[in-house]
N, C-alpha and C positions, 0 to 999 in steps of 0.2 A: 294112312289116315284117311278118315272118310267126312267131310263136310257135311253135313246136313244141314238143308235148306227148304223150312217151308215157305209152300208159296201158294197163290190162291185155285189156281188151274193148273194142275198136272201137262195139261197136253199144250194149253200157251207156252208154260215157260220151257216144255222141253221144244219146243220147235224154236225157240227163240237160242236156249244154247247149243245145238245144233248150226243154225241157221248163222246166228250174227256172234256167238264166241267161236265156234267149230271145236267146240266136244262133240267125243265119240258118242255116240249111246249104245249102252252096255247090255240093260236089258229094264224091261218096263213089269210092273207088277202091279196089280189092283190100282191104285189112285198113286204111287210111287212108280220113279224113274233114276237109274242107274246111269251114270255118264264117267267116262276117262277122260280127263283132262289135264293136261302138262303135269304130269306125275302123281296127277293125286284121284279121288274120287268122287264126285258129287252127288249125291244123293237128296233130291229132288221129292218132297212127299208133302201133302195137304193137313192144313190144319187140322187138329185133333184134342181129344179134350183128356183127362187124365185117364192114366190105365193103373194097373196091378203096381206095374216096377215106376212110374212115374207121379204119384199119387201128390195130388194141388198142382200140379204143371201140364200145361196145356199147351200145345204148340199152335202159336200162330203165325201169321206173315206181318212181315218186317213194317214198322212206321218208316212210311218216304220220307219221312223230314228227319228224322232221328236215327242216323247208325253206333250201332251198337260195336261193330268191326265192319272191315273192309276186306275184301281178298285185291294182293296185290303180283302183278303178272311180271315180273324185267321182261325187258325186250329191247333188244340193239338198238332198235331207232323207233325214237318214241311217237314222232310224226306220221311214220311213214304203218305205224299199225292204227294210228288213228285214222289216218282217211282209209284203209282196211275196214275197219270194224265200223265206221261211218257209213262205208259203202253197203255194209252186212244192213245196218238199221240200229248201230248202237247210237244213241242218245246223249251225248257227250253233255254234262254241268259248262265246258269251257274247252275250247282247245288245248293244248297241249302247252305248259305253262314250263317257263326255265327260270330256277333257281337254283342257276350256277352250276352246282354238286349235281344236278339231277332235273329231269326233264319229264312230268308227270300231268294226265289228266284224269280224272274218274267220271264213269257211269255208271248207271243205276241198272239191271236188270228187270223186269216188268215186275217185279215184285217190291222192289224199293232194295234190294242188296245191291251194296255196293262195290263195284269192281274199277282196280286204278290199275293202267301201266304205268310202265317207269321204266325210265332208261339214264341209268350213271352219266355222269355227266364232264 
């Protein structure tokens, strides 16, 4: 499966997943970017307004105040990826918060998508 994610600046957000998630980058094309990350695909491409196969939908980038989904990441130890991805320049809502079953914080990407780890608890 391939995610699609627009976002405002092609070259910002791919040096950001790169840089502070550590997806691969796959391959770059016109105003789109190809990246591998933990199994799946992200496809990274700038707003656009309706075409042929998409006709009244227009792609834009995400409201910061308002998600729509989230992508969420397990990882062993929830703490110890947050001062990770801290240390990258991720932007953490809160520290790493425990409710009991599960140990979770979210940030936002420069776009406003947002991305939570989580680790069982």
């Amino acid at each position: 499966m391939t995610h699609i994610l627009v976002v405002a600046d092609v070259s910002r957000s791919a040096r950001w997943y790169t840089d502070v998630l550590g997806a691969e980058l796959f391959r770059e094309y016109g105003t789109s970017a190809v990246f591998s990350f933990n199994g799946s695909w992200l496809l990274l491409v700038e707003e656009g307004a309706p075409t042929p196969d998409k006709p009244g939908v227009s792609f834009v980038p995400p409201d910061p105040k308002a998600a729509s989904h989230s992508f969420t990441v397990r990882v062993p130890d929830c703490r110890a990826a947050y001062e990770t991805l801290n240390a990258r320049g991720a932007e953490f809502f809160t520290p790493p918060y425990d409710w009991g079953a599960e140990i979770r914080c979210f940030f936002p990407d420069p776009d406003g998508h947002v991305w939570e780890i989580s680790e069982s608890g």
